[in-house]
Backbone as a printed PyTorch tensor [residue, N CA C, xyz], in Angstrom:
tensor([[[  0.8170,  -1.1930,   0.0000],
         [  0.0000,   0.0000,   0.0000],
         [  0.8670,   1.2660,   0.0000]],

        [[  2.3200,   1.0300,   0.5880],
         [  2.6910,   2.5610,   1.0010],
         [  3.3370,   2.7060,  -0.5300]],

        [[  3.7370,   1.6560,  -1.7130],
         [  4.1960,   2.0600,  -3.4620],
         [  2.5070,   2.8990,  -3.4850]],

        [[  1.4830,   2.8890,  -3.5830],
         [  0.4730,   3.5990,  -4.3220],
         [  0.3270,   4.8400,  -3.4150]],

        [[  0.6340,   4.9890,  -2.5060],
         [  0.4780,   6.7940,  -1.6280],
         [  2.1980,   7.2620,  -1.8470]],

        [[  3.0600,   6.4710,  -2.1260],
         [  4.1600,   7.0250,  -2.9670],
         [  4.0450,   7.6490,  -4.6270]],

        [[  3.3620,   7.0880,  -5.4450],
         [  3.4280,   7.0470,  -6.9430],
         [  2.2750,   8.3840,  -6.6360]],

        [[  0.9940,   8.7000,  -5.8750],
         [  0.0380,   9.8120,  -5.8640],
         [  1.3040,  10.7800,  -5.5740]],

        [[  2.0600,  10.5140,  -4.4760],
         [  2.5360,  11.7270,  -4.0660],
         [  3.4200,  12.8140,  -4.9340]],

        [[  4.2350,  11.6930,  -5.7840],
         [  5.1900,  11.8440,  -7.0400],
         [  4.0490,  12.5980,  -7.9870]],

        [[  3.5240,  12.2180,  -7.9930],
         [  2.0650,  12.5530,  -9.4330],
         [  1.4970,  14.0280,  -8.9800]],

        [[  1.4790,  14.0860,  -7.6600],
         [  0.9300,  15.3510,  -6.9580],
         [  2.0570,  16.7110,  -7.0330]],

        [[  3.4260,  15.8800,  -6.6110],
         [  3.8520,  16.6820,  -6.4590],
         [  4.6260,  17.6020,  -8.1060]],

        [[  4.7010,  16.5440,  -8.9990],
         [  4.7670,  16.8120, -10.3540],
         [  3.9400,  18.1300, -10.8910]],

        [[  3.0050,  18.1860, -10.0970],
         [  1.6130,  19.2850, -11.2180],
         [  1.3540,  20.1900, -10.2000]],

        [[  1.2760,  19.9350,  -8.5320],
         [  1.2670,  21.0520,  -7.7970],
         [  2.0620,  20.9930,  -6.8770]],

        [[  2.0130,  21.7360,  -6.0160],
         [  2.8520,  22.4890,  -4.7720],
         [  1.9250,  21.6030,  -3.3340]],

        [[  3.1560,  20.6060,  -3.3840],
         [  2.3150,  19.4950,  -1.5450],
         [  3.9130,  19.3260,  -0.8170]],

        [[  3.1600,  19.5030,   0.5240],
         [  4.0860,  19.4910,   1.3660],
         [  5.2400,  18.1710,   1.4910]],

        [[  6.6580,  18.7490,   1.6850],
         [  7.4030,  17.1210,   2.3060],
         [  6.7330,  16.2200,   2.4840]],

        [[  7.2290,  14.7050,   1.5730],
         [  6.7430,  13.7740,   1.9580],
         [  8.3670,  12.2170,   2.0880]],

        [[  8.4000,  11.5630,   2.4320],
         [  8.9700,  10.4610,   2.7250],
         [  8.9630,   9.6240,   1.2780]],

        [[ 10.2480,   9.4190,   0.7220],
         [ 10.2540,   8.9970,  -0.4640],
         [ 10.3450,   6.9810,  -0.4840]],

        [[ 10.6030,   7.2020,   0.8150],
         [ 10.5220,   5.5160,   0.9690],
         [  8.8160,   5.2070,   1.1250]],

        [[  8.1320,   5.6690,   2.0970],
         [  6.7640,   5.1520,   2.6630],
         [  5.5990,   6.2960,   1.9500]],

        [[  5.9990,   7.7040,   1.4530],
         [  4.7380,   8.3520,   1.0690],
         [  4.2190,   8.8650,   2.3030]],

        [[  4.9120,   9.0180,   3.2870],
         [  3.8590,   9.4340,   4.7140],
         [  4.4240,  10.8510,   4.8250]],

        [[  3.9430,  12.3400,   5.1870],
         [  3.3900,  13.2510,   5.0690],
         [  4.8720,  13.2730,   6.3560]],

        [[  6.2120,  14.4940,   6.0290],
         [  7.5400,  14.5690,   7.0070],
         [  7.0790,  15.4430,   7.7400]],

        [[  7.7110,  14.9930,   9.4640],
         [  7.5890,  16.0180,  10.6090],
         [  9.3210,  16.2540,  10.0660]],

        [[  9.5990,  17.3420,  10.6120],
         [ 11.0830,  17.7310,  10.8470],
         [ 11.4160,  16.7900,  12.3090]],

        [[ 12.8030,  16.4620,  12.2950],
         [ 14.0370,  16.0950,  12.9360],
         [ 15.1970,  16.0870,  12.3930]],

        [[ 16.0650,  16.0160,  13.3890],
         [ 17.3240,  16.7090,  12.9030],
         [ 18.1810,  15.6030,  13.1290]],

        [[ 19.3830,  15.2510,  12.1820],
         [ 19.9970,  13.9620,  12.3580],
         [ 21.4800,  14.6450,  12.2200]],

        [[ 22.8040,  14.3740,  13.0220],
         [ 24.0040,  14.8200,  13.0440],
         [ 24.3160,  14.7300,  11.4780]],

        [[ 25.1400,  15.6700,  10.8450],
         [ 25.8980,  15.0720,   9.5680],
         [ 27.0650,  13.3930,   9.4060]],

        [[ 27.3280,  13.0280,  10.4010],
         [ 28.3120,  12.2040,  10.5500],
         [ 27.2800,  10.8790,  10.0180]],

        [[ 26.0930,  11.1350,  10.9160],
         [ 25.0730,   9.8530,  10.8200],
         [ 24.2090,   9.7890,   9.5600]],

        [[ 23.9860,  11.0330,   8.9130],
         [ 22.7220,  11.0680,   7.7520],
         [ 24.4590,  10.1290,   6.4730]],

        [[ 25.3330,  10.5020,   6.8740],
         [ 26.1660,  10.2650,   5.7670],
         [ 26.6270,   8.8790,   5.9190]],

        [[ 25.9060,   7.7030,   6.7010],
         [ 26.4080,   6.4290,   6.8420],
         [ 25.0060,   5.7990,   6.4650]],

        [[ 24.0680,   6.8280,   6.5650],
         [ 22.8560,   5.9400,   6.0620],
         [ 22.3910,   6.4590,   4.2920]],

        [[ 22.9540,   7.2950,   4.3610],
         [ 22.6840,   7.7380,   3.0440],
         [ 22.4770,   7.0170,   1.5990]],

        [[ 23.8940,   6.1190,   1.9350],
         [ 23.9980,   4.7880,   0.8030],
         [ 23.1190,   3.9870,   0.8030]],

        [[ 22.1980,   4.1410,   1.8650],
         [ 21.2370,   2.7270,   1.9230],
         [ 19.7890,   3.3720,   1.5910]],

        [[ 19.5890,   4.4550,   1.2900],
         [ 18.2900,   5.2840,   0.7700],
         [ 17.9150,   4.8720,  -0.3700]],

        [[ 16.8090,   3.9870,  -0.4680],
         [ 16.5830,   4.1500,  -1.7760],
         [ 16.1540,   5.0010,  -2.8150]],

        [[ 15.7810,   5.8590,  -3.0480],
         [ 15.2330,   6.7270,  -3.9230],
         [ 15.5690,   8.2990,  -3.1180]],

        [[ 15.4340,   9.7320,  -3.5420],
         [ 14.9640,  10.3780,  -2.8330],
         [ 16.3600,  10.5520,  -1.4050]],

        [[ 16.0550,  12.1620,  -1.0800],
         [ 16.6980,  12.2230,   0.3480],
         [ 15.9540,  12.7980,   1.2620]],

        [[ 14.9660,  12.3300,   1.2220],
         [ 13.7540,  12.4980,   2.6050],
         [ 13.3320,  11.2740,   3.1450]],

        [[ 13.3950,  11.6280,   4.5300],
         [ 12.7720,  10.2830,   5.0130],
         [ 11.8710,  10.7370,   6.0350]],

        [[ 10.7030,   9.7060,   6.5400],
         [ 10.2070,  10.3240,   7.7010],
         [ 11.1930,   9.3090,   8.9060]],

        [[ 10.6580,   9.7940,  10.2340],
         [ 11.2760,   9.1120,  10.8400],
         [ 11.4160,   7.6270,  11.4210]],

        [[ 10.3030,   7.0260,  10.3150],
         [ 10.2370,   5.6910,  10.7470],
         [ 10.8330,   4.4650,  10.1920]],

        [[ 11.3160,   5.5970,   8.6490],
         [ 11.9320,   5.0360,   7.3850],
         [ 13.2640,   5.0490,   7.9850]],

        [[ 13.7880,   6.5790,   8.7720],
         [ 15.2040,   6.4930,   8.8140],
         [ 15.7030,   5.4880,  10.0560]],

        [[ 14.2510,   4.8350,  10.8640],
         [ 14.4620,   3.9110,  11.9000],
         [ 15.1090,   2.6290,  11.4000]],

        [[ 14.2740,   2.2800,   9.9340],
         [ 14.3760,   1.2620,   9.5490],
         [ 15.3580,   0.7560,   8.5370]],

        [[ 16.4200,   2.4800,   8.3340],
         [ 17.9290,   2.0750,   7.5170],
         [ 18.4630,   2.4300,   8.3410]],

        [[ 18.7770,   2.7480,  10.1090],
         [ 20.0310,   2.6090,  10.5190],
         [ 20.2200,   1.3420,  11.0640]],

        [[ 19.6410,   0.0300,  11.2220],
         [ 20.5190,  -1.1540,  11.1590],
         [ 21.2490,  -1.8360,   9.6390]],

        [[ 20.6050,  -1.3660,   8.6320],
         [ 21.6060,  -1.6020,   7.9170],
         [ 22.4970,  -1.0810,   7.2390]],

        [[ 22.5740,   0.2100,   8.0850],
         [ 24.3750,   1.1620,   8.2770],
         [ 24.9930,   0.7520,   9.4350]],

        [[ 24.6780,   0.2660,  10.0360],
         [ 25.3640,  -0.8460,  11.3530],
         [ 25.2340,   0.2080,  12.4260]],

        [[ 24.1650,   1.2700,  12.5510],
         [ 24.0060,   1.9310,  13.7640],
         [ 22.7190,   1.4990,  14.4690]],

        [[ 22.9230,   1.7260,  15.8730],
         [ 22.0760,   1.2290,  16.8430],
         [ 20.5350,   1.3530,  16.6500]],

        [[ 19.8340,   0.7250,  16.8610],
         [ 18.0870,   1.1020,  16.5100],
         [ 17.9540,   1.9270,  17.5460]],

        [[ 16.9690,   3.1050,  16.8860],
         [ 16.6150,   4.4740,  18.1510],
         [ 15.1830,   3.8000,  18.0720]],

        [[ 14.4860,   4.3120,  19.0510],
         [ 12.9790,   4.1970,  18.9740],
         [ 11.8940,   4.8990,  17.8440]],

        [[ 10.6450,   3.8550,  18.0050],
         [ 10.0320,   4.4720,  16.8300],
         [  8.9020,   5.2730,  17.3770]],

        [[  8.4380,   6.4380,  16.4090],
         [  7.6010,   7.1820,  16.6840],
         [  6.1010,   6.7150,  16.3610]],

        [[  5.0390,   6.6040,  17.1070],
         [  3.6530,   5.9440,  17.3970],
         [  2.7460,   7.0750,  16.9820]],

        [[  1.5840,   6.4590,  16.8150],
         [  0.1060,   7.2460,  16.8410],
         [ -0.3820,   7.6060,  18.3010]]])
């Protein structure tokens, strides 16, 4: 489900003006702030895109070999 609220968002954002969105999941970005040392060890593992929300960037720092932080809930 989260490829088809990705491909709208791409399509949306192509023809109008929509806010940050998460290029892995399509989910609508809060701001946080990540050190430069750390965005640049996960970077290689981004697939598409250099936005993430924060649940995406939860789910590429084990495979930059950094520690899992907690995830953010409803």
């Amino acid at each position: 489900m989260d490829w088809i609220r990705l491909r709208w968002k791409l399509w949306l954002r192509k023809w109008m003006l929509i806010p940050s969105f998460c290029k892995n999941c399509g989910v609508d970005v809060r701001d946080f702030t990540v050190p430069d040392e750390i965005w640049e060890q996960i970077e290689p593992h981004i697939k598409r895109g250099h936005t993430l929300c924060y649940n995406c960037f939860c789910d590429v720092c084990p495979k930059a070999g950094l520690p899992s932080y907690w995830m953010l809930t409803k």
